[in-house]
C-alpha positions as CSV (number, residue, x, y, z in Angstrom):
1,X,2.1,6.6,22.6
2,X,-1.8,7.3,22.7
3,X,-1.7,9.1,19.6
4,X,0.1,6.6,18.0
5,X,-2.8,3.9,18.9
6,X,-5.4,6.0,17.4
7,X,-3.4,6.2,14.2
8,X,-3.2,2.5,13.8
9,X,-6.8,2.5,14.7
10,X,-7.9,5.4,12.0
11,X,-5.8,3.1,9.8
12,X,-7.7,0.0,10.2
13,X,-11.3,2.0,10.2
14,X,-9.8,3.0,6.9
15,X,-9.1,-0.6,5.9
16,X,-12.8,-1.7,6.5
17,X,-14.4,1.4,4.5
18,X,-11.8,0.4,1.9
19,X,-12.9,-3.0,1.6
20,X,-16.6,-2.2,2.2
21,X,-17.5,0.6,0.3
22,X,-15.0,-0.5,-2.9
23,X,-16.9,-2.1,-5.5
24,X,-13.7,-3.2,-7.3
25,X,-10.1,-4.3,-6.4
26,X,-9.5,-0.4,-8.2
27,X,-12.1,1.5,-7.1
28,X,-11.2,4.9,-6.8
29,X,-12.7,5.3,-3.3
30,X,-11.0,2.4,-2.4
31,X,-7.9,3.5,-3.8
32,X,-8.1,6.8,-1.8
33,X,-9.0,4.6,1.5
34,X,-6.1,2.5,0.9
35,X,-4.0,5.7,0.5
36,X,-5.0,7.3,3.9
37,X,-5.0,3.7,6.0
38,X,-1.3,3.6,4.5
39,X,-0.4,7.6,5.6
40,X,-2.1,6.3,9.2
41,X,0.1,3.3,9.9
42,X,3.1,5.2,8.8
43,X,2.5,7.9,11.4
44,X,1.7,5.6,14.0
45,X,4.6,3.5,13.2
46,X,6.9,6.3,13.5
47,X,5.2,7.8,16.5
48,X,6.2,4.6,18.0
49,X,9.6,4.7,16.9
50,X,9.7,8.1,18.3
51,X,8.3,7.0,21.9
52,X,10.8,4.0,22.1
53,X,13.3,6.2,20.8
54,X,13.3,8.7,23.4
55,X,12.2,6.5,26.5
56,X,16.1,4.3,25.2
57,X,17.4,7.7,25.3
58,X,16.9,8.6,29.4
C-alpha cells in the first residue's frame, strides 16, 4: 500500500511540472509529463486494487 501512495504522489509531482514547465496546452514536455503522471496513477490505482484484492481474499 506504501508503494502505491508514492505512485499517486510521483503522479501529481508530475502534474505540477506538467503545468509549470509547459509553455502550451501541447507542449511536448508537457505532453511527456502528462504521459508519465498518467502511467503513475495507473500503477498506483492497480497496486491498490491489488492490496484490497488480496486483504478480501484472507
Amino acid at each position: 500500500m506504501g508503494m502505491a501512495i508514492i505512485y499517486f504522489a510521483m503522479g501529481i509531482g508530475f502534474i505540477y511540472l506538467a503545468t509549470q514547465f509547459g509553455d502550451s496546452t501541447w507542449d511536448f514536455t508537457t505532453i511527456i509529463f502528462a504521459l508519465v503522471a498518467t502511467l503513475d496513477f495507473g500503477v498506483g490505482f492497480r497496486m491498490l486494487s491489488d492490496h484490497f484484492r488480496a486483504k478480501k481474499k484472507k
